[in-house]
N, C-alpha and C positions, 0 to 999 in steps of 0.2 A: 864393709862390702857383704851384700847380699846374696851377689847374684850368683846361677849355677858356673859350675866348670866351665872353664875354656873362653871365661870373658877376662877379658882385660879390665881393671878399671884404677883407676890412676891411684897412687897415694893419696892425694888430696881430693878426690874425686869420693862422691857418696853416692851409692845405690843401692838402694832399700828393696828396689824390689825383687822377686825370686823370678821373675818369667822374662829376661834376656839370653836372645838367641845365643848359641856357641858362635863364635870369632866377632860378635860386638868388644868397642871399646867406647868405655868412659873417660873420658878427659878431666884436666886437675879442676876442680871446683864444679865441677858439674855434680847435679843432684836429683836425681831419679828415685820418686816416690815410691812407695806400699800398690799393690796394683798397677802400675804399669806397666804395657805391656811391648818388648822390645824385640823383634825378628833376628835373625840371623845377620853378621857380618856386619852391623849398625855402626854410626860413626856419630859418635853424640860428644862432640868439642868440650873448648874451655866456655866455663859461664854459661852452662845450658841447665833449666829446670825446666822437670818432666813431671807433673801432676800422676796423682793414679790412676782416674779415667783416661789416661789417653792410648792409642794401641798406635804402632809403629810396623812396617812391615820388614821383610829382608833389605840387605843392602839400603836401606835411608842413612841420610846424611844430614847430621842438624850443625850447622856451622855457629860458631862463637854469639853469644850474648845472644840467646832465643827464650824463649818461656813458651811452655806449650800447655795448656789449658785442659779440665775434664773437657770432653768431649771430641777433642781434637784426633781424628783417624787420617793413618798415613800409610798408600798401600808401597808394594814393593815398590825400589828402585827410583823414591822420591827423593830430591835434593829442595834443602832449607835454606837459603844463602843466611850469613851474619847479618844478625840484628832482624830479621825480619818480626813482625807482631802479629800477631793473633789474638783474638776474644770471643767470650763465649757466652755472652749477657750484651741482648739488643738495648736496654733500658736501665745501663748499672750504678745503685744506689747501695751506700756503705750500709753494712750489715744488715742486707737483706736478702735470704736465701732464695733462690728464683732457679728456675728450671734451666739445665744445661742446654745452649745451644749448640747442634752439632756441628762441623767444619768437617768436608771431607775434601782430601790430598789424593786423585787415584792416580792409580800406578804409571810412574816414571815422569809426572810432573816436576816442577822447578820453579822455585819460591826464591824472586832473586831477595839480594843484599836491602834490608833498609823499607821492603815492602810491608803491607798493612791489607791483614784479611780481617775483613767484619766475619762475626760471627755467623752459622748458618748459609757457608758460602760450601761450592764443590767448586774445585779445581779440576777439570778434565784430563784424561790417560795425555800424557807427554805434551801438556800445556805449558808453555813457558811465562810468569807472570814477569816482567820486566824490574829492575832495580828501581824502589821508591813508589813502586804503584800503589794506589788503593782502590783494593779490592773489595766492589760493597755489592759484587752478583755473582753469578755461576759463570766458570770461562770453560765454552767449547772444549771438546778435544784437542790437542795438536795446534789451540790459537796460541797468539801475541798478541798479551796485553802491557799495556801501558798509562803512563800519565794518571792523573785524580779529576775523576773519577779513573777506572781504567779503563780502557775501550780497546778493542781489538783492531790491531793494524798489521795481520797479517796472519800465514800461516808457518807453522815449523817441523821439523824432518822427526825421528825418532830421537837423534842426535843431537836437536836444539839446533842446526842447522835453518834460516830461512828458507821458505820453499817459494820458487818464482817461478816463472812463465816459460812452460820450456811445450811449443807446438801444442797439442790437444790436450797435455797434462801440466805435471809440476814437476818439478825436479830440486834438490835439496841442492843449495850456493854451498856446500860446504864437502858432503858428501857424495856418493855418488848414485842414491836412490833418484829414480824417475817413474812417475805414474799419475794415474788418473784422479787420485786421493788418496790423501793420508789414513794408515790403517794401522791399528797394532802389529800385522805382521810384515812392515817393511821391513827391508835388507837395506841398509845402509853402512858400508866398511865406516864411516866413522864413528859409527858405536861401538865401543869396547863393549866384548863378549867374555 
């Protein structure tokens, strides 16, 4: 274990690198490269490999069996679901070094279970990519995507809450936000604060 003070990181767990936030934890078998960079209050499972280019923000969440790639940026308050994929090479041939494609994750998006981002994709603030999609474009803010390719079939709250038809605006099926459109600063009580 590499990492500063105040991180957790499993016995069986390897973390090489020196720049995780204080109250991250490493899980047994997870292994976190030289150069990577990990935020505050981080929840990186069992069976997760972290590359050195990649940056992480506070509070992310990478769930069991992930590999995350140089290139791959994840801003605050992103969720990974298990098993999802990532890559970082449009055109990839064994031992042939090729220019990192970037993947950006912004803040408070959601990478379900089983999903598949091509490389050079953004995932939009509090986007929710559905379990099993593949991901091979850019997804709005606050969309629903799903299915392969993936496509957008709808909109969702701060909370991951669907947003439906409620008179002139939308209102969150889950929480209790209503308005004219999704924004980063909704109030929705079912977002844990």
């Amino acid at each position: 274990m590499n990492a500063g003070g105040n991180v957790f990181v499993h016995p069986l767990g390897l973390c090489e690198s020196e720049t995780v936030g204080p109250g991250s934890r490493v899980w047994a078998f997870a292994h976190v490269l030289p150069g990577a960079v990990i935020g505050r209050e981080a929840n990186i499972c069992d069976h997760v490999f972290i590359e050195g280019g990649v940056v992480l923000g506070d509070r992310v969440t990478v769930k069991c069996h992930v590999a995350l790639w140089n290139g791959l940026t994840a801003g605050d308050d992103v969720f990974i679901g298990p098993s999802a994929v990532f890559a970082n090479d449009r055109y990839p041939r064994s031992k042939r070094p090729v220019p990192v494609v970037p993947t950006v994750l912004l803040r408070g998006c959601s990478i379900g279970a089983g999903a598949v981002v091509a490389p050079g994709v953004t995932v939009g603030e509090y986007a929710l990519v559905g379990a099993g999609a593949v991901v091979t474009r850019d997804v709005a803010p606050f969309t629903l995507v799903v299915g392969n390719p993936a496509r957008p079939v709808g909109l969702v709250c701060r909370c991951g809450g669907r947003l439906v038809p409620a008179g002139k605006g939308l209102r969150c099926a889950q929480g209790d936000w209503a308005g004219e459109a999704p924004h980063a600063g909704m109030a929705c009580a079912a977002v844990e604060v």
